[in-house]
N, C-alpha and C positions, 0 to 999 in steps of 0.2 A: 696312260697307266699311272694311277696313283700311290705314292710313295706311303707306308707308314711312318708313321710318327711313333719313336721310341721314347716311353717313359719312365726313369725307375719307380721300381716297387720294390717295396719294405716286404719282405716275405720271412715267417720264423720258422726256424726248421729245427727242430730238438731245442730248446730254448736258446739260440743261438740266431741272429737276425742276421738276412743277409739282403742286398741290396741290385736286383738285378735289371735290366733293359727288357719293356716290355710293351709291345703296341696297346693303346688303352683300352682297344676292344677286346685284349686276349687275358687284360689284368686280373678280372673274376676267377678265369681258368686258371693261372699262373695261380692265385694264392688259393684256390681249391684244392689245385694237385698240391700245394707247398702244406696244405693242413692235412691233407692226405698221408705225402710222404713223412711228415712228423709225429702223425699214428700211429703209421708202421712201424720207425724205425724208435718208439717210446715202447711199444710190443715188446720189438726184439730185446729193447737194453735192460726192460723189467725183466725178462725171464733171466738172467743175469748169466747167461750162457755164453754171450757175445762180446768182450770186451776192445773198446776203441771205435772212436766214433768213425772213421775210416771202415770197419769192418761191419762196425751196424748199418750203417749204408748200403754199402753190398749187398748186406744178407737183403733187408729191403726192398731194393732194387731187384733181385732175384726172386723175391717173393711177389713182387705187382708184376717182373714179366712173367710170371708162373700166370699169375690172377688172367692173364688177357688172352694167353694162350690157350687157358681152357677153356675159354667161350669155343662151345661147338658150333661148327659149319652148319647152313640149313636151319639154325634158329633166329635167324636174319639179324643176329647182333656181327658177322663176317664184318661187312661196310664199316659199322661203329667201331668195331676192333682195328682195324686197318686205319680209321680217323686219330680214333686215340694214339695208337703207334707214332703216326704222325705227329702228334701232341707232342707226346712223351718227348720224341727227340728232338722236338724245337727247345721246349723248355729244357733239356739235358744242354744242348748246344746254346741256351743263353747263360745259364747258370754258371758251365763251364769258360764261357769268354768273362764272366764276372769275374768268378774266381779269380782268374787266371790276369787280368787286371787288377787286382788287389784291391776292390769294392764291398770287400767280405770285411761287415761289423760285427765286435761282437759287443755283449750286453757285461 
């Protein structure tokens, strides 16, 4: 069984850079969803209803699990849905061991 190789990546999420552990074949993904999530969560902070980058997140967050859930059963995106899930919380569980080791840069 072959081991991955973890490597940081530079990802910006609200114009705030942050720096997390990422196998090299999953890096594309990682800074896709990290351009993704900093879509969303520039959405939310423009309509100026949401204050605090803690809570723009959330709301974010709340809104892409909305996004996956309503993929309907029987339109053969179930499988994809269920992949992404998968994603999601890989990258939620690397982002948060960054954090949470004090890797977070900011600009």
């Amino acid at each position: 069984m072959s081991r991955e190789v973890a490597m940081p990546v530079t990802v910006h999420i609200l114009e705030k850079e942050y720096r997390v552990a990422c196998a090299e074949q999953e890096k594309d993904a990682l800074v896709a969803a990290a351009h993704y999530l900093s879509g969303k969560m520039k959405e939310i902070r423009d309509t100026g209803k949401v204050v605090g980058l803690e809570r723009i997140a959330v709301m974010a967050a709340l809104n892409i699990a909305h996004e996956l859930l309503q993929q309907k059963p029987g339109t053969g995106k179930e499988n994809n849905t269920q992949a992404w899930a998968g994603k999601v919380r890989a990258l939620h569980d690397k982002i948060e061991t960054a954090l949470s080791r004090g890797k977070q840069l900011e600009i």
